[in-house]
KEROBA-27640 format. One record per residue (C-alpha): residue in three letters; z, x, y. Coordinates in steps of 0.5 Angstrom, whole numbers, padded with zeros to 4 digits, always signed. Last residue first. Layout:
BEGIN
ALAZXY/...
//
This chain:
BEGIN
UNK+0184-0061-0052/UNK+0183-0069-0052/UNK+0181-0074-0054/UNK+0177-0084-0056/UNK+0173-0092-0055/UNK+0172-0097-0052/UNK+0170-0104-0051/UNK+0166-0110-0048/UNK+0168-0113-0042/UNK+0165-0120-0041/UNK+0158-0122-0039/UNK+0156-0126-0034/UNK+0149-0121-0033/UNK+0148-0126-0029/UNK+0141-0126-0025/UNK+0141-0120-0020/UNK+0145-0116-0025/UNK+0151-0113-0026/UNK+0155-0119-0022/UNK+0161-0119-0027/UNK+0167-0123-0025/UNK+0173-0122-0024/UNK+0180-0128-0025/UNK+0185-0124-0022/UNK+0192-0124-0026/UNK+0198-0128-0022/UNK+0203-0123-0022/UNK+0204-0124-0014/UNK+0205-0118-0011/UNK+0211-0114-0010/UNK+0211-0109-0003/UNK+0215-0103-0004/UNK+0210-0098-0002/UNK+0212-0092-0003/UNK+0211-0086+0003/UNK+0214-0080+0003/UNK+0207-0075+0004/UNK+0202-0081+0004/UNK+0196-0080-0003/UNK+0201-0082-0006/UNK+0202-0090-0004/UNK+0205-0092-0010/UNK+0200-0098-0012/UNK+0201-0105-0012/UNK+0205-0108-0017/UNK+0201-0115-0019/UNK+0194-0110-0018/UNK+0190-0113-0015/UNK+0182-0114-0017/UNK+0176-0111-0013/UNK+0172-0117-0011/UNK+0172-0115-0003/UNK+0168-0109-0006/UNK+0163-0111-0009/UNK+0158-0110-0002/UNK+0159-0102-0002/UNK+0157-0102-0009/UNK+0149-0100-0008/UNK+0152-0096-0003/UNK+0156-0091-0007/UNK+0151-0090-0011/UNK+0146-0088-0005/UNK+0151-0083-0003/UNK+0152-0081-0010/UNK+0145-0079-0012/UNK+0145-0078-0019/UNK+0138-0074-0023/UNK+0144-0067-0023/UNK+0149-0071-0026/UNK+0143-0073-0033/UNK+0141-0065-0033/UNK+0149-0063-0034/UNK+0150-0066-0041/UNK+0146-0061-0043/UNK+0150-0055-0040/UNK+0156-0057-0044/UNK+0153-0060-0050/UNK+0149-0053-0052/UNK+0157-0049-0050/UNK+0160-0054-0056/UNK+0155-0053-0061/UNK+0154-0045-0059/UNK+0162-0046-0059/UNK+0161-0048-0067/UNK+0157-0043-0069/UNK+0160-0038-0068/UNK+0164-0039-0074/UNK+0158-0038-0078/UNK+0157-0038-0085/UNK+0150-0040-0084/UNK+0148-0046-0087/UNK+0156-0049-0088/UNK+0157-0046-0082/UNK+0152-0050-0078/UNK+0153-0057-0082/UNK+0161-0057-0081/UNK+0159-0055-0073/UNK+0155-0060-0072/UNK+0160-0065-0075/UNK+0165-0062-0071/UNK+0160-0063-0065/UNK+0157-0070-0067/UNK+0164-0074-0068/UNK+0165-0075-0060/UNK+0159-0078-0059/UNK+0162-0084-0057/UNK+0169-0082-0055/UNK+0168-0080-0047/UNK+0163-0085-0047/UNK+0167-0091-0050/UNK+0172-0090-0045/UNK+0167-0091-0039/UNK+0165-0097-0042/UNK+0172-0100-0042/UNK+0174-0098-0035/UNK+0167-0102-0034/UNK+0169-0108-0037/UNK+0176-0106-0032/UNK+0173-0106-0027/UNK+0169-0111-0027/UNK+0170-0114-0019/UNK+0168-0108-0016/UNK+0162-0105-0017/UNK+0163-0098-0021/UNK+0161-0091-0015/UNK+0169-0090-0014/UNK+0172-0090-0019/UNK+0167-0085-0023/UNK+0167-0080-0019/UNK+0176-0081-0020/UNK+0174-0081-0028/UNK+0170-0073-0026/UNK+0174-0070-0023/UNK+0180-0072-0025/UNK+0178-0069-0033/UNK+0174-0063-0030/UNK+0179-0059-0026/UNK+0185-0057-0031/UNK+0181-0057-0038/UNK+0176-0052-0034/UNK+0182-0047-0031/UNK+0183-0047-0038/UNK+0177-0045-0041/UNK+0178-0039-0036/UNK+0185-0037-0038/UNK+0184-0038-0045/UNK+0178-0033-0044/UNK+0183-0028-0041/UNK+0188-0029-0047/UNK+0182-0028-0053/UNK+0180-0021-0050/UNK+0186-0017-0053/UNK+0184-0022-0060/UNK+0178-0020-0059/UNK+0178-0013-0058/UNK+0181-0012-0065/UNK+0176-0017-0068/UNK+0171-0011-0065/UNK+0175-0006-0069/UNK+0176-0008-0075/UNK+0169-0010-0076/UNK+0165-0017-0075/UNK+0171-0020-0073/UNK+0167-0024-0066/UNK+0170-0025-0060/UNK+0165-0021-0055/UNK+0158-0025-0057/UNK+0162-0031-0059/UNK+0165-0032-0052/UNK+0159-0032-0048/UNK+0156-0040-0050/UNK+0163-0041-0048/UNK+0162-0039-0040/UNK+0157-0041-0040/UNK+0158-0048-0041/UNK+0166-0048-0038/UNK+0163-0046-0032/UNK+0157-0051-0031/UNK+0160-0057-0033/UNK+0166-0055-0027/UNK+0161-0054-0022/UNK+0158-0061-0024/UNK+0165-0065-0024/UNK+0167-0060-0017/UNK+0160-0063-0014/UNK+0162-0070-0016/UNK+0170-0070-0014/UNK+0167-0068-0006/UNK+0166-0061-0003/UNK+0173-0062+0001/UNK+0177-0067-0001/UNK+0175-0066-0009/UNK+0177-0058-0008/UNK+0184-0059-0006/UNK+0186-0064-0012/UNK+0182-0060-0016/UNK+0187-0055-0014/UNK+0193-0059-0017/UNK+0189-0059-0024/UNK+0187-0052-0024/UNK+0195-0050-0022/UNK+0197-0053-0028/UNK+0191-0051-0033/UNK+0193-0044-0033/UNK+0199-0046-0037/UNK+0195-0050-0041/UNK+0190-0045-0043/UNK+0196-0039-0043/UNK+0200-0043-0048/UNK+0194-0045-0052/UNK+0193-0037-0053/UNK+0200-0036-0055/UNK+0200-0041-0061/UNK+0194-0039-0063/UNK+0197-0032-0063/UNK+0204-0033-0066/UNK+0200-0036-0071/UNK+0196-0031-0074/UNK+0188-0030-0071/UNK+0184-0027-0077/UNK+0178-0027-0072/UNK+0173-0032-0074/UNK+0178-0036-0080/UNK+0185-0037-0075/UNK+0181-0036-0069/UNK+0174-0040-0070/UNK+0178-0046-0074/UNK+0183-0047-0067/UNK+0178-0047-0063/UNK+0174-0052-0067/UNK+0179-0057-0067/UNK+0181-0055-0060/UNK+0174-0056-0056/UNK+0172-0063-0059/UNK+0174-0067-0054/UNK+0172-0062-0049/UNK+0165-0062-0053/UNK+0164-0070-0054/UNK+0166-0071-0046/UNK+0160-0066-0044/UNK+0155-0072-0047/UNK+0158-0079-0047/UNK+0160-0077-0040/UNK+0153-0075-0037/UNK+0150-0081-0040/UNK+0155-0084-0037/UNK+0153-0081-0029/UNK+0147-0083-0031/UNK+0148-0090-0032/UNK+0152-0090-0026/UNK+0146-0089-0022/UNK+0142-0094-0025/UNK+0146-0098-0022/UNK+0141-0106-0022/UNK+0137-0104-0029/UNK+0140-0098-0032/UNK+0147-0102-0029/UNK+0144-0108-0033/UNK+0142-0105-0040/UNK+0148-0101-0041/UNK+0151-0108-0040/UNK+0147-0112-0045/UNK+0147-0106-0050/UNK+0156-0106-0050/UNK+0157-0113-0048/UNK+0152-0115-0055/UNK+0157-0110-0059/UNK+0163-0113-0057/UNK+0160-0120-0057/UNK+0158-0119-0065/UNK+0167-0120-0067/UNK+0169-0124-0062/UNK+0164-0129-0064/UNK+0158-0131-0060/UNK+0154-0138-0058/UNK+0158-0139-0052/UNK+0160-0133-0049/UNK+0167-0131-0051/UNK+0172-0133-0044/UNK+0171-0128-0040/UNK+0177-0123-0036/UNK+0183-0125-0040/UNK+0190-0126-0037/UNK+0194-0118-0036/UNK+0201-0117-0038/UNK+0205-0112-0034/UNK+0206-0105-0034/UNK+0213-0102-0034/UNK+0216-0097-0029/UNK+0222-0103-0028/UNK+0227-0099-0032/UNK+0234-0103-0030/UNK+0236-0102-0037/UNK+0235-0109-0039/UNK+0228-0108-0036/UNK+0226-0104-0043/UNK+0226-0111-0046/UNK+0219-0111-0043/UNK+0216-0107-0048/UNK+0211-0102-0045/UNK+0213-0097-0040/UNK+0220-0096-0043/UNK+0219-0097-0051/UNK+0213-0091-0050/UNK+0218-0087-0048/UNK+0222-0088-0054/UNK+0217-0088-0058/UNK+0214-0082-0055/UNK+0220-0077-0057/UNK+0222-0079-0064/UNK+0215-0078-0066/UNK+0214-0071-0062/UNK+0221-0068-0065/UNK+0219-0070-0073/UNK+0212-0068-0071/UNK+0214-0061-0068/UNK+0219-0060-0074/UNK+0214-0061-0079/UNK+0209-0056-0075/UNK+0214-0051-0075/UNK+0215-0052-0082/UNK+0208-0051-0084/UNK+0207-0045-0081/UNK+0213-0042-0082/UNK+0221-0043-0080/UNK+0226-0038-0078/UNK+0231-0043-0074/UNK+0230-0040-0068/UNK+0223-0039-0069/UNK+0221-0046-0071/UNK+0226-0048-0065/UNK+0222-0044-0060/UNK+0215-0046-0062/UNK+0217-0054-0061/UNK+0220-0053-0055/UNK+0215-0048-0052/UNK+0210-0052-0054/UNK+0212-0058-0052/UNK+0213-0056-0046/UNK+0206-0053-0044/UNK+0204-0060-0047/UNK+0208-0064-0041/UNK+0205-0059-0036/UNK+0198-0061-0039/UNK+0200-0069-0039/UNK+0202-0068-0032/UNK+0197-0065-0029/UNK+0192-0069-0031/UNK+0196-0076-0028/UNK+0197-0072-0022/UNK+0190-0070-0021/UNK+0188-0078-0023/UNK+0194-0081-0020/UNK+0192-0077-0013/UNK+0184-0077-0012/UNK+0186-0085-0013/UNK+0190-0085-0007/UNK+0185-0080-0003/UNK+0179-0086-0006/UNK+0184-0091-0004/UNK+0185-0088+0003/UNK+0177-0088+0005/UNK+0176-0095+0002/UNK+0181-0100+0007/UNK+0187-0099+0009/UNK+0190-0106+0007/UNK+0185-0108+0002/UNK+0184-0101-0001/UNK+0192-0100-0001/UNK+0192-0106-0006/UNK+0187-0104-0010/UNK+0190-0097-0012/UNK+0192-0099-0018/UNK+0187-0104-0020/UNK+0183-0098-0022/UNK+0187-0095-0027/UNK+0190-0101-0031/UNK+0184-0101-0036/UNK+0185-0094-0038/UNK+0192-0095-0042/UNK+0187-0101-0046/UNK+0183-0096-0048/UNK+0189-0090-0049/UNK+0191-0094-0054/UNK+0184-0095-0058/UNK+0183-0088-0057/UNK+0190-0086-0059/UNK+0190-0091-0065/UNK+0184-0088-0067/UNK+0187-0081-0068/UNK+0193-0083-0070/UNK+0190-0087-0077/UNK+0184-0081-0078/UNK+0190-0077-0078/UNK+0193-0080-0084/UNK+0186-0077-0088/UNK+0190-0070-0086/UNK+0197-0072-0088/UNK+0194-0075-0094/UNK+0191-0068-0095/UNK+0196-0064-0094/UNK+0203-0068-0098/UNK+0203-0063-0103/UNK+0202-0056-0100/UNK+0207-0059-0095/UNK+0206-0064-0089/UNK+0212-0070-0089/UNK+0213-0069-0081/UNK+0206-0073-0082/UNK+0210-0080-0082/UNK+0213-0078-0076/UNK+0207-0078-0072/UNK+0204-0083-0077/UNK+0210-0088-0073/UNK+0209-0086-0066/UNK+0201-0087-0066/UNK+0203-0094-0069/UNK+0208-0096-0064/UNK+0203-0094-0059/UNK+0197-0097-0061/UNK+0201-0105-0062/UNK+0204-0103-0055/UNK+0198-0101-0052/UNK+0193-0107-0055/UNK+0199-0112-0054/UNK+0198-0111-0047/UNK+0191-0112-0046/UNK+0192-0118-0051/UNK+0190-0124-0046/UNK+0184-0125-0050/UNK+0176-0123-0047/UNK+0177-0117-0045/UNK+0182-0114-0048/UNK+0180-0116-0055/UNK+0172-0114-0053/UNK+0174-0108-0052/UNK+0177-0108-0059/UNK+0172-0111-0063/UNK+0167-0105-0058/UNK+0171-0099-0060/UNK+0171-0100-0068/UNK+0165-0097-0069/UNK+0164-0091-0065/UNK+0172-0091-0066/UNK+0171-0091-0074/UNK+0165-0085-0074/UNK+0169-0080-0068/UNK+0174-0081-0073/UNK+0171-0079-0080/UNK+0168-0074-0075/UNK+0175-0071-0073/UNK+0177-0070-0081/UNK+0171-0067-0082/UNK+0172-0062-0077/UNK+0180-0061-0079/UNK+0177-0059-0086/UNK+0172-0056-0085/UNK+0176-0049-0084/UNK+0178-0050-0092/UNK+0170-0050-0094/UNK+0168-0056-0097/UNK+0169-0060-0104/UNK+0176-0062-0104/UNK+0177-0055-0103/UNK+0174-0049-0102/UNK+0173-0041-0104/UNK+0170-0037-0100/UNK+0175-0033-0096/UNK+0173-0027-0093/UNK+0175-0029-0086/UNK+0182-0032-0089/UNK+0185-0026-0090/UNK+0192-0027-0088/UNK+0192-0034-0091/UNK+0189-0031-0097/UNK+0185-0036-0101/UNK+0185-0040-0107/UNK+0182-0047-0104/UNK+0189-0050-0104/UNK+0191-0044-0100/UNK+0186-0045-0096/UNK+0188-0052-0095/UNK+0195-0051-0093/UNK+0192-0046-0087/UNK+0188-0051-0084/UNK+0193-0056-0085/UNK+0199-0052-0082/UNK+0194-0050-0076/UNK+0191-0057-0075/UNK+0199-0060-0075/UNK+0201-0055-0069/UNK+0196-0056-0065/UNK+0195-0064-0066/UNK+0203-0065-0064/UNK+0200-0061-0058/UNK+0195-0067-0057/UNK+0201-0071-0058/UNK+0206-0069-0053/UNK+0200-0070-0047/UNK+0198-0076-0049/UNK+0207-0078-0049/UNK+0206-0075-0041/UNK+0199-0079-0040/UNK+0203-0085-0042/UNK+0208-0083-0036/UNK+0203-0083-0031/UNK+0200-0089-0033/UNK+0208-0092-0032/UNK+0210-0089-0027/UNK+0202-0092-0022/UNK+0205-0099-0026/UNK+0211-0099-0021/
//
C-alpha cells in the first residue's frame, strides 16, 4: 500500500531534520572557534569568519537554499508533471539525501564549511524529494471516496495527515535519544556527537529509502512501496520543459485567483506562516547557543521536550479537526504560536547572569508551548488543503502547495542575518519569526471554507485513483484489500472557464 510507504518516508524526514539539529550545533560552534571565540562565552563573541559572524553562518546557510529551491522548484515540478519521472525524482532525491548525510559524518575544524555548503545540496534534495513524496497524497484516499463518498475521505485523510506528522515527531524523538545516548556512552563532544549522528542517520534512510521506493525492495516481500505514475500534460506547444515550470507557476496562481480565489488565499497564507515553521530550528538553535549561552546538553534537552510535547499534539489534532474543523484549528494554531514567540525574547534574554538564568529554567515550558504547535499545525493545514483544491489536478496543485510552504522560506534567516548584523540582537530573530506567524493569518481570515468547498463540489468525479487503494484508517480494524488496476489516470485541469489546460508546475521545500 502506498498510504506505508508516505508514511514511512515521513519517518526518514523526521531522522533528517534531527541529523540538521545536531550538525547546526557543531557547526555553529566550529565556526566560532574559526572566528577566535570561546565557545563557553559565545554571547560576547565578536569576531567572524569567512566575513560574517559565526551565529550567521547556519542562517546563510538556510537563505542560499531557500534562493536555489525558489529557483529550481518550478523545472522540477514541471519534471513530474510533464514526464513519467515522479518516481525517479524521489528515488534520485532520496539517494542523494543519504549520500551527503553520510558525507557530512566528516565534520571537523577542518572540514566545517564544506560541510555547511554540502547542506545546501541536502536541503534542496529534500525539497525536491518531499515534492514528488507529496504528489502521491491526495490519490491516497480517492479510492475510499469513490465508494463511501467525500465525508470518509475527509475522516481518512484527517488520518494519514495526523499519523503522518506523528510519526515523523516520534521518529525525531528517537533519533535523538539515540544519537545523544551513544555520543554520551562513548564520551564524545559536540562535534563527534554530530559525526556519529549523520553516520547512523545516513546509513538509516537509504536502507528504508530502498524499501518504499526501489522496486527490487519486492524480492524480499515488501510491497509497501510507491509505484511509477504516467505524466499529466504533454509540454504545451510552443514551450520548453524549462520555461513551462515558470509559465504554470503565474498561469495557474492566476486562475485559482480567477475561478478559486479562495484557495489562492489559503496559499498566501501558507507561503507566509511555513517560511517561519521552517525556519524555526535554524534560529532557535543560534538564539540558545549565542543568546542564552546554552551548551549542548541543554539544546539537546529543549528539542527533546518540543518534540515530545508534539506527539500527543499531533494525535489530539486529530480530535480537534473532527470537532471544530481542520481550518479554524490551522487559524488558532497560527495565532498561538505567534504570540507566543513574540513573548519569548522578552523573558528569554542574557541580558545579566541573572536573567540568562531564568532563561534557561523558563526555556523547557517554552519548548512545551512551541511544540503543541509544531504538532497540531502542519495536518491542520495540508488536510484543510485537500479538501477545498478541484479534483482532477491534484497533483499540480499538491505541487504548488509545496512551492508555498518553501518559496519565502530564505526570508526569515535572511532577516535575521540583516537584524543582527544592525543591531546585534539575537532577539531579532523570533520577532522575525512571530512578525510571519501573525501575518500570515490576515489571508486565513478573508477564506470562506463552505463557499470553498462548494466551488469544488462539481470536480469531484475527476479525482484521480490511486493503483493501490487507500488503507482505510480512519475505520478502526478495517484495511482494504482491494488492488486496482495500475493504469495512471490521465487528469485534466479545468482552473478556469476557458482552459487554463496547463500541466502541473512545480515545488519546492523543511522543517523543525
Amino acid at each position: 500500500m502506498e498510504t506505508v510507504a508516505y508514511l514511512l518516508d515521513g519517518v526518514c524526514s523526521g531522522a533528517i531534520i534531527m541529523s540538521n539539529i545536531f550538525l547546526s550545533s557543531a557547526v555553529l560552534d566550529l565556526a566560532a572557534k574559526a572566528a577566535g571565540c570561546d565557545t563557553d562565552d559565545l554571547q560576547n563573541c565578536k569576531g567572524r569568519v569567512y566575513g560574517m559572524r559565526p551565529e550567521d553562518i547556519y542562517s546563510a546557510t538556510a537563505s542560499v537554499a531557500g534562493l536555489v529551491m525558489a529557483i529550481m522548484l518550478p523545472l522540477i515540478g514541471a519534471i513530474i508533471d510533464h514526464t513519467d519521472k515522479r518516481m525517479q525524482i524521489g528515488q534520485v532525491t532520496a539517494f542523494s539525501m543519504g549520500v551527503v548525510t553520510l558525507a557530512q559524518a566528516c565534520v571537523s575544524h577542518d572540514t566545517w564549511f564544506l560541510v555547511t555548503c554540502l547542506q545546501v545540496v541536502s536541503i534542496c534534495a529534500y525539497t525536491f524529494h518531499n515534492l514528488a513524496q507529496l504528489a502521491y497524497l491526495p490519490e491516497l484516499t480517492a479510492n475510499l471516496e469513490q465508494k463511501e463518498g467525500v465525508e470518509a475521505a475527509d475522516k481518512e485523510r484527517n488520518v494519514i495527515n495526523s499519523q503522518g506528522t506523528f510519526w515523523m515527531f516520534a521518529t525525531e524523538v528517537v533519533t535523538i535519544i539515540v544519537v545523544y545516548g551513544v555520543g554520551t556512552v562513548v564520551g564524545a563532544g559536540n562535534v563527534d556527537t554530530a559525526a556519529i549522528g549523520q553516520a547512523m542517520i545516513g546509513v538509516f534512510i537509504l536502507f528504508v529509502y530502498w524499501l518504499i521506493w526501489s522496486a527490487k525492495s519486492d524480492a524480499l516481500g515488501w510491497r509497501h512501496r510507491f509505484l511509477a505514475r504516467g505524466k499529466l500534460k504533454d509540454v504545451p506547444e510552443g514551450q520548453s520543459l524549462v520555461t513551462t515550470g515558470f509559465r504554470q507557476i503565474a498561469s495557474t496562481l492566476c486562475g485559482l485567483k480567477a475561478k478559486y480565489p479562495y484557495v489562492f488565499l489559503l496559499l498566501i497564507g501558507v507561503m507566509i506562516i511555513d517560511a517561519a515553521f521552517g525556519a524555526f530550528s535554524t534560529i532557535a538553535v543560534t538564539y540558545m547557543k549565542y543568546e542564552l549561552d546554552a551548551d549542548n546538553t541543554l539544546v539537546t534537552v529543549i528539542i527533546l521536550i518540543l518534540l515530545v510535547v508534539s506527539l500527543p499534539s499531533a494525535i489530539a489534532a486529530r480530535v480537534a479537526m473532527d470537532r471544530f474543523g481542520p481550518f479554524h484549528v490551522a487559524i488558532a494554531t497560527s495565532l498561538y504560536m505567534g504570540l507566543v514567540t513574540a513573548v519569548a525574547p522578552f523573558l528569554l534574554h542574557g541580558a545579566t547572569d541573572k536573567a540568562q538564568q531564568l532563561a534557561r529554567e523558563l526555556m523547557p515550558i517554552f519548548a512545551v508551548m512551541w511544540g503543541v504547535g509544531f504538532g497540531v499545525y502542519y495536518p491542520c493545514i495540508q488536510a484543510t488543503y485537500t479538501m477545498i483544491i478541484p479534483a482532477g489536478s491534484e497533483a499540480e496543485l499538491m505541487g504548488l502547495y509545496y512551492f508555498c510552504t518553501k518559496v519565502l522560506s530564505w526570508a526569515p534567516p535572511l532577516l535575521f542575518v540583516v537584524f543582527n548584523n544592525w543591531t546585534g540582537e539575537q532577539k531579532a530573530g523570533l520577532w522575525v519569526l512571530a512578525a510571519f506567524f501573525l501575518l500570515g493569518i490576515i489571508p486565513y481570515c478573508m477564506l470562506d471554507l463552505e463557499k470553498a468547498r462548494g466551488m469544488v463540489a462539481h470536480t469531484l468525479q475527476s479525482r484521480a485513483k490511486s493503483p493501490r487503494s487507500s488503507a482505510g484508517l480512519a475505520e478502526e480494524g478495517s484495511v482494504d484489500k482491494t488492488t486496482n488496476s495500475q493504469e495512471t489516470a490521465q487528469v485534466e485541469n479545468r482552473l478556469t472557464s476557458n482552459s487554463l489546460n496547463s500541466a502541473t508546475s512545480l515545488a519546492l521545500q523543511e522543517g523543525l
